[in-house]
C-alpha positions in Angstrom: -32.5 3.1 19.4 -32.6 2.6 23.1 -28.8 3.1 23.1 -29.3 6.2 21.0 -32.1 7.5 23.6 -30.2 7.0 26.8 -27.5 9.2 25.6 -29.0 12.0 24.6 -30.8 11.7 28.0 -27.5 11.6 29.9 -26.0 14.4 27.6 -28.9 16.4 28.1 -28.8 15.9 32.2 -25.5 16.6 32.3 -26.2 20.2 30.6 -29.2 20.5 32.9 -27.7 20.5 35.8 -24.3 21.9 35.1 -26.5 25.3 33.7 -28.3 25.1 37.0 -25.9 25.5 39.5 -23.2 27.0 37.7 -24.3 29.9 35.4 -25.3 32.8 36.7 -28.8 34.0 36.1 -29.1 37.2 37.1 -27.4 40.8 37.1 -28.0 43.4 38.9 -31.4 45.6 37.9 -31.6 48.8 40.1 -30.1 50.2 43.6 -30.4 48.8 46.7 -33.4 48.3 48.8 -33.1 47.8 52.1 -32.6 50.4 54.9 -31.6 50.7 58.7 -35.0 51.1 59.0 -35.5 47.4 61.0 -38.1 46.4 63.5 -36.6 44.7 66.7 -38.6 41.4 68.3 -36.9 40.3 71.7 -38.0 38.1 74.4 -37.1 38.0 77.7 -35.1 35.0 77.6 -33.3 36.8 74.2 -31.2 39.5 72.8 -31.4 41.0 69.3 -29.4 44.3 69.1 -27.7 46.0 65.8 -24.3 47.5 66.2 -22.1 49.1 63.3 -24.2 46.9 60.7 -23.9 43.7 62.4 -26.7 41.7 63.7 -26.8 40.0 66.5 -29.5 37.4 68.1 -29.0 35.1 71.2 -32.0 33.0 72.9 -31.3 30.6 75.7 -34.9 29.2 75.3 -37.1 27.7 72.2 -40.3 29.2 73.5 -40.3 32.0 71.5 -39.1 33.4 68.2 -36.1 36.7 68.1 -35.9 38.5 64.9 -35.4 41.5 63.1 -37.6 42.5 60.3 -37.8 45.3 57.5 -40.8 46.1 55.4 -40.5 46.7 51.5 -43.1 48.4 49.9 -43.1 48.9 46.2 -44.4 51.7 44.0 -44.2 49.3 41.0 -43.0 45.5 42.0 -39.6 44.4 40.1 -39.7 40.7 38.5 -37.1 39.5 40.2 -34.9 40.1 44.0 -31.7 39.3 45.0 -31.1 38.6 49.0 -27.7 37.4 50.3 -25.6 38.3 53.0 -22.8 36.6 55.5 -23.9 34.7 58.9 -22.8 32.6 61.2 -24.1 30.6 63.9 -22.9 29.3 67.5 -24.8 25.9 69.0 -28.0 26.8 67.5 -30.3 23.6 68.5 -33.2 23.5 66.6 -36.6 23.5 68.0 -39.8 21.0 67.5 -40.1 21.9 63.7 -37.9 21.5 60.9 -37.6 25.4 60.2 -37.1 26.4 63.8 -33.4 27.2 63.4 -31.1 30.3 62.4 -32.8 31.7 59.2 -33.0 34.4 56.6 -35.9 34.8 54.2 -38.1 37.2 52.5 -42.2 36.5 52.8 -44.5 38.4 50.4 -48.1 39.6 51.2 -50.7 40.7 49.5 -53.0 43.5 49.5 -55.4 41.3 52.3 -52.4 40.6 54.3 -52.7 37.4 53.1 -48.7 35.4 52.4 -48.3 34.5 48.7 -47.0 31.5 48.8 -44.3 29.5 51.4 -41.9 31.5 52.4 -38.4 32.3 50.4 -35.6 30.9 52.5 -31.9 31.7 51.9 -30.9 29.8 54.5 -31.6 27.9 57.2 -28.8 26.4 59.3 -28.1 24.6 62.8 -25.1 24.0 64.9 -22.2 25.9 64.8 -20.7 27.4 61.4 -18.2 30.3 60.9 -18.8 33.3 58.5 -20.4 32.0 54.9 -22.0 34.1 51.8 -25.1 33.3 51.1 -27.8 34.1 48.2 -30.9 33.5 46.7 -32.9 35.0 44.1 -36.8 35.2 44.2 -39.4 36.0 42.0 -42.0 38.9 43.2 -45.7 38.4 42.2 -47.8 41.1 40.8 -49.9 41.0 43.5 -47.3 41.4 46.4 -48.1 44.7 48.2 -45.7 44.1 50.8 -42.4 42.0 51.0 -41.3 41.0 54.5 -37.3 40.7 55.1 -36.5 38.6 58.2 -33.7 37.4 60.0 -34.3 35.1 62.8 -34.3 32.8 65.8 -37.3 30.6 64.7 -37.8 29.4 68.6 -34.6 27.9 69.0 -31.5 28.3 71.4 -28.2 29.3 70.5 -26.6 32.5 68.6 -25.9 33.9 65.1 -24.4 36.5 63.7 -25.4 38.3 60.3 -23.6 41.4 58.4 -23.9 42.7 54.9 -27.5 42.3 54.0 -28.6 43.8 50.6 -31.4 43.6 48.2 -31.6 44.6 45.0 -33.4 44.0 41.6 -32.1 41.5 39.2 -32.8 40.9 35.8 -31.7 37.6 33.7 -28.8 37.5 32.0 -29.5 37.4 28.3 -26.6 34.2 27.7 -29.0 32.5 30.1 -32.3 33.0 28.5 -30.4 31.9 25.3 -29.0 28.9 27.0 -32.5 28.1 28.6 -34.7 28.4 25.2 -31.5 25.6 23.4 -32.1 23.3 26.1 -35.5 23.4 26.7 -36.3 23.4 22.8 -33.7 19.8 23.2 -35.8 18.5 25.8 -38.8 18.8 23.4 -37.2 17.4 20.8 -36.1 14.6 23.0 -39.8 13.6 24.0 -40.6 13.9 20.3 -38.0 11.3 19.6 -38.9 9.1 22.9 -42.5 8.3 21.6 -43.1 9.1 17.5 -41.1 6.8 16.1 -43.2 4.0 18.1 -46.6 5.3 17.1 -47.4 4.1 14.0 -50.0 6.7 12.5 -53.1 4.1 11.9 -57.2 5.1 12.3 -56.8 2.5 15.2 -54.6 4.2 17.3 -56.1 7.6 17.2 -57.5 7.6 20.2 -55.6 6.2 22.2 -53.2 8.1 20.3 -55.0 11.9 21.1 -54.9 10.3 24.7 -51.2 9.9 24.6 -50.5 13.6 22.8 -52.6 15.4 25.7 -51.0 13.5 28.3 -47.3 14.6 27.6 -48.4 18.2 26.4 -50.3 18.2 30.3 -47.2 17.0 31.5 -45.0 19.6 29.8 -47.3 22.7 30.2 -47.7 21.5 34.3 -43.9 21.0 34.5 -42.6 25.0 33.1 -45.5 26.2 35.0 -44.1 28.7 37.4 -44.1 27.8 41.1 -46.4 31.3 41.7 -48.6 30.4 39.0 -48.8 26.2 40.3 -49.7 27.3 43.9 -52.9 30.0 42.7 -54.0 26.8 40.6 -53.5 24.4 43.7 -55.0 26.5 46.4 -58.4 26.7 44.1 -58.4 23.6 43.8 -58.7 23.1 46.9 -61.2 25.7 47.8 -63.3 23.4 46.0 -62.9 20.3 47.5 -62.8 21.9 50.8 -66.8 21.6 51.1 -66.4 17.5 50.9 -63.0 17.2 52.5 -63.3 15.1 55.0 -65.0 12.2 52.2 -61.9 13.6 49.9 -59.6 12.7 52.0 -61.3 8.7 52.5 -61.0 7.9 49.0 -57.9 9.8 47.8 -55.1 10.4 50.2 -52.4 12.6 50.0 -52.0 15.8 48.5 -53.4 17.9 45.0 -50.1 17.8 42.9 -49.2 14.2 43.8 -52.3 13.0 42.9 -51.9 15.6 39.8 -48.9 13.4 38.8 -49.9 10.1 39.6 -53.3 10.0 36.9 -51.5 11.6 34.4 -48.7 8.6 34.3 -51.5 6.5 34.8 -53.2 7.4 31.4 -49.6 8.0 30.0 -48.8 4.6 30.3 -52.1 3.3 29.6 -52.2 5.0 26.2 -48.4 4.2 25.4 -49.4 0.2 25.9 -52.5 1.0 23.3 -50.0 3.1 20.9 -47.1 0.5 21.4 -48.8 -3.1 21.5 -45.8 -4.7 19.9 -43.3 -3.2 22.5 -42.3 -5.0 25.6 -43.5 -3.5 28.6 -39.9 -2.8 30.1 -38.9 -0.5 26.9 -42.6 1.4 27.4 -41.4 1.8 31.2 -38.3 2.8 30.1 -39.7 5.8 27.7 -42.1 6.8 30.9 -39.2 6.9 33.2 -37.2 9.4 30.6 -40.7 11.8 30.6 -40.7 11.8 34.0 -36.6 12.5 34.8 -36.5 15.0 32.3 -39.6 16.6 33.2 -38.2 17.0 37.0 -34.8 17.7 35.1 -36.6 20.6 33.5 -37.8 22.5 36.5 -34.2 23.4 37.1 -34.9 26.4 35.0 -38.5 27.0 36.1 -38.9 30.2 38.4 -39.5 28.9 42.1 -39.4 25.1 41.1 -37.0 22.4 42.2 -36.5 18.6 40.7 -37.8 15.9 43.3 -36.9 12.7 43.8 -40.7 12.1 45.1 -41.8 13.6 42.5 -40.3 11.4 40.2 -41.3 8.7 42.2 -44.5 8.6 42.0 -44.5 9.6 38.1 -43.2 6.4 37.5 -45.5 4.6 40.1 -48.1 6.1 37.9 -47.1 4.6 34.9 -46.5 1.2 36.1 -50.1 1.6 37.3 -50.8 2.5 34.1 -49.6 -0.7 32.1 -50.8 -3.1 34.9 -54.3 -1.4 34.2 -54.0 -2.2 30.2 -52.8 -5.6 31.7 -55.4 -6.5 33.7 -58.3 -5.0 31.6 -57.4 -5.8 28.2 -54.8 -8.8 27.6 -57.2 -11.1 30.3 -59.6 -10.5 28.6 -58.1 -12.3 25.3 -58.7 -8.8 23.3 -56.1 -8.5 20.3 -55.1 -4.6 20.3 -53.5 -5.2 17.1 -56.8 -5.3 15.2 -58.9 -2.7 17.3 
């Protein structure tokens, strides 16, 4: 059975990730929308200046940012945006942060002026690279009232170079929302087989049971949760611990979603040891460690969601947790699970 298991799981990484890089997801959806119409920032240790279509930035200091940036305004937002073009860069060092490099990204607003979410990079590079193609594809939220395009020296030295910049409305292709519903409806089926053949369906596993169904239907519904829809959930959340922060932040350390994912693989494996009592704890760590790959697996295919390794990592720390807890609390104390 375990044999059986780790193959489909390999198989259906394998597919995962090979549909993730490699097929195309999107085709074009409507004409192009940017214009000349750019807004200049120098500084006086900078140059920015637009000739025949091609960009130009140099900055000899990291004090200050040099960019060029167009605003999009919408009568009726498209789902989706496409943003690519060609740069290169000459002995860009980057500044104090991580993103102070040579960049292009799109930022969306709101009606308040308030950005929705991070901002969309396309790239972000350092150093000294010849001319490259790059792309990205973003989602636009509803309540964008006005999308930011920028190309920039994020206060760092150096120069770059950018030429053909478009953006245009995509739409998915319709082989790729095929190829998404087979393999997600595989991944489901592959959590149905990691756990139901090991539950036995007896009065004295139902709760423990119930516990065990809510957990992995949590799991599921948090992991194909757009990244848009994720973030307006997060940021409530915490508008409302933001009263008793600094005492949130003394007992639990560490952010809302990795907390998020380290309870719910706490009660996962918890209720598994309950559900499984005649299982060795390695095979129950083994079936946790599946959810949570595949789960990261599955974000592939999630609009503005990416598989991490930390991610992952503390999924499984959760679960560990989780079946020293049933240790701890439940075999010391002599009580036989088989007859509760």
């Amino acid at each position: 059975m375990c044999k059986i298991k780790l193959l489909w799981f390999t198989i259906l990484i394998v597919i995962t990730v090979w549909s993730g890089v490699f097929i195309e997801r999107f085709k074009p959806g409507g004409p192009e929308v940017l214009t000349e119409n750019w807004q200049v920032f120098n500084s006086d240790t900078g140059i920015a200046r637009l000739e025949q279509g091609q960009f130009y930035l140099s900055s000899s200091t990291a004090n200050k940012a040099i960019e060029f940036i167009q605003v999009i305004r919408f009568t009726k937002n498209p789902d989706y945006l496409k943003l690519k073009g060609s740069l290169k860069c000459l002995d860009v060092i980057p500044g104090q942060q991580k993103w102070n490099k040579a960049r292009l990204l799109l930022i969306q607003y709101d009606a308040s002026g308030e950005r929705i979410q991070m901002p969309h990079e396309v790239i972000s590079i350092s150093g000294s690279r010849d001319w490259e193609d790059y792309k990205a594809s973003f989602v636009v939220s509803p309540f964008a009232s006005e999308l930011n395009i920028i190309l920039k020296l994020s206060a760092c030295t150096g120069s770059m170079w950018a030429k053909n910049l478009s953006l245009i409305p995509v739409v998915k292709t319709q082989f790729y929302l095929w190829l998404k519903r087979v393999l997600f409806s595989a991944w489901f089926l592959f959590f149905i087989f990691l756990f139901y053949p090991h539950t036995p369906l007896k009065e004295q596993y139902l709760y423990p049971q119930i516990i065990l169904c809510c957990c992995v239907i949590g799991i599921l519904f948090v992991t194909t949760m757009t990244g848009e829809v994720k973030t307006r959930i997060t940021k409530k959340i915490d508008a409302q611990v933001q009263v008793s922060k600094n005492i949130y932040k003394k007992i639990i350390p560490g952010d809302i979603s990795g907390i998020g994912h380290f309870c719910s693989f706490l009660l996962l494996g918890t209720s598994l040891c309950f559900v499984m009592p005649i299982e060795s704890k390695s095979h129950i760590l083994t079936n946790i460690a599946l959810l949570a790959g595949g789960a990261e697996l599955m974000q592939f295919h999630v609009d503005e969601r990416t598989p991490q390794f930390m991610d992952f990592f503390i999924d499984v720390s959760g679960g560990i947790s989780g079946i020293m807890v049933f240790t701890l609390l439940f075999l010391k104390k002599n009580i036989n699970i088989s007859h509760l």
